[in-house]
C-alpha positions in Angstrom: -23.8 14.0 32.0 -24.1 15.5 28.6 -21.6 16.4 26.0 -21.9 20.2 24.6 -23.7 19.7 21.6 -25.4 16.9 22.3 -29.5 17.3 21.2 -30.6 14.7 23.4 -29.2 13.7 27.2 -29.2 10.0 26.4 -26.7 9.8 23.5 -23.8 10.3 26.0 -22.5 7.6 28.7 -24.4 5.0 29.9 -27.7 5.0 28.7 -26.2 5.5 25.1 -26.1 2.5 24.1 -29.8 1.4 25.1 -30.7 4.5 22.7 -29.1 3.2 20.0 -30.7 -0.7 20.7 -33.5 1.0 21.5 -33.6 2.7 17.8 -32.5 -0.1 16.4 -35.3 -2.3 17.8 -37.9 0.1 16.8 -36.8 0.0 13.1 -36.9 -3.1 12.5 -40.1 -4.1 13.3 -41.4 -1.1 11.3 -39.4 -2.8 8.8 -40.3 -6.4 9.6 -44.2 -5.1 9.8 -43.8 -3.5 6.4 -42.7 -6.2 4.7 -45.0 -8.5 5.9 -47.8 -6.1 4.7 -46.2 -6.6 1.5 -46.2 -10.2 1.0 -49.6 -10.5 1.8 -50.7 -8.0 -0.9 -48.3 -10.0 -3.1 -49.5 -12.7 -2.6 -53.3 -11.3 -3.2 -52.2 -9.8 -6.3 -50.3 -12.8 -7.6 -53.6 -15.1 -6.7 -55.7 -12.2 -8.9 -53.2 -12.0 -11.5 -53.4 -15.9 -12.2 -57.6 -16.1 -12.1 -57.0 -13.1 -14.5 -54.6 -15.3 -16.6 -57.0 -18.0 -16.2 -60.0 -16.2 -17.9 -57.7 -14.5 -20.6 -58.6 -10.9 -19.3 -55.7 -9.0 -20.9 -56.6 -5.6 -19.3 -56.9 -7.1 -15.5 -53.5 -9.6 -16.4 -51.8 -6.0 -17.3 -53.2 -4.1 -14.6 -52.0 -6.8 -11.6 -48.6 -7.7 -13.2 -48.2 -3.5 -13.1 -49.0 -4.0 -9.5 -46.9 -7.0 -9.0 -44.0 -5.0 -10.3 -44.4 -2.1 -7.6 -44.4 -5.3 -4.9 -41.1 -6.1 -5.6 -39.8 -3.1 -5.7 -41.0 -2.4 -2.6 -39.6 -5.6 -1.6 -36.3 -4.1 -3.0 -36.6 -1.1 -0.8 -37.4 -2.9 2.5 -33.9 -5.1 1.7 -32.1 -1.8 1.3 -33.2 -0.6 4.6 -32.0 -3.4 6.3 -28.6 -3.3 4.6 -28.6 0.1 5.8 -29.8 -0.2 9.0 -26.7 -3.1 9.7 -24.6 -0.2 8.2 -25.5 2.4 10.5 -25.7 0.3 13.6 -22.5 -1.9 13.1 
């Protein structure tokens, strides 16, 4: 049964709410998978950053603490998504 309206068959009666797991599942482990992708660049860049510390190259130290900065905003991002996703599905 489908409500009028309704773009897809399954957000109506009893397979609704294995749609919504469903998308909720899915979500998170794009967001888990991202995340993890992003601490192991992190934690690349960090290692470059220090052996650029280490041999006083100014221009590399500069260039990965840049990049280190766009890590953790991206770690910002992925924590917003997860507050939003418990938002959307609570």
């Amino acid at each position: 049964m489908t409500v009028s309206g309704s773009l897809r068959s399954f957000d109506v009666g009893i397979f609704a709410e294995a749609t919504r797991n469903v998308d909720l599942f899915s979500s998170n482990i794009y967001l888990t998978q991202m995340l993890s992708a992003s601490l192991a660049q992190h934690k690349r860049i960090q290692r470059e950053y220090d052996e650029a510390i280490a041999r006083e190259d100014k221009l590399m130290a500069a260039s990965k603490e840049t990049e280190l900065k766009m890590m953790e905003g991206q770690f910002h991002m992925a924590s917003a998504m997860f507050d939003l996703w418990d938002e959307v599905y609570s």
